[in-house]
N, C-alpha and C positions, 0 to 999 in steps of 0.2 A: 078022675078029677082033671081040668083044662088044666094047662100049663100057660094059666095066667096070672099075674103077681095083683093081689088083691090091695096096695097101696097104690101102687104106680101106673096097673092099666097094662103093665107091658107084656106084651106077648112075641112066639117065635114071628120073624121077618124071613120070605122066602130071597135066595138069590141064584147065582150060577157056582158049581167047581166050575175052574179053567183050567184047564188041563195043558201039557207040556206047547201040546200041537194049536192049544186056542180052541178047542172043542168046549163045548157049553153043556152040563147039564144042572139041572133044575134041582137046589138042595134046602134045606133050612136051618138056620140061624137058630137056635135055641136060646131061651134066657140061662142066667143062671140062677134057678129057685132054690127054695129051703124052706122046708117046713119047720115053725118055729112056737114055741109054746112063750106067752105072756101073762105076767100078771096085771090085769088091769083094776089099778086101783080105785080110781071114777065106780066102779060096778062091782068090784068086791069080789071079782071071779077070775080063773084061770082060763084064757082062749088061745088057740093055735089059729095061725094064717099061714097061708104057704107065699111067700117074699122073695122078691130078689134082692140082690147084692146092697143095690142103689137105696132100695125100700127099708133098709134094715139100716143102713147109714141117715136116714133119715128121719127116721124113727130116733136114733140116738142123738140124734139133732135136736129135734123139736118137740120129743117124747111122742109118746103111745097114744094120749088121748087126742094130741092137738093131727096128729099125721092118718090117726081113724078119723076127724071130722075133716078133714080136707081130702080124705078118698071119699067118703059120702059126697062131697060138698061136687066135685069133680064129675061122680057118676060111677068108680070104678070099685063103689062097697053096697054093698047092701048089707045092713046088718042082719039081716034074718041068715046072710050064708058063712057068721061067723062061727064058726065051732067050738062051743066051750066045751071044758076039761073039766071031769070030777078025777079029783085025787081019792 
């Protein structure tokens, strides 16, 4: 699985370590994800996304249904790659 946050679009950003002397090498930025289980009540099912920090405050924000049709709306969901959960 990519290490990309299926609300927000975000993924790792490359940059440099700088080292004591100014030496440059080439590293990456990671996000900070989570894979997280929801209940989405619109559809009457259990799905897991894998989210970042930001994604997951936003969601508590504006709720589940409204923060899935504005990652469709966006380009960064396709529903066919959510994963729903049988209990």
């Amino acid at each position: 699985m990519s290490k990309i946050c299926q609300i927000t679009g975000k993924k790792a950003s490359v940059g440099n370590n700088v080292s004591h002397s100014k030496r440059r090498t080439k590293r990456k930025f990671n996000i900070n994800l989570h894979t997280k289980k929801f209940y989405w009540v619109e559809q009457d099912m259990w799905i897991e996304l894998t989210l970042s920090a930001h994604a997951l405050r936003t969601i508590n924000k504006i709720g589940l249904n409204a923060a899935l049709k504005k990652a469709a709306a966006e380009g960064n969901l396709d529903f066919k790659d959510i994963k729903i959960v049988s209990f």
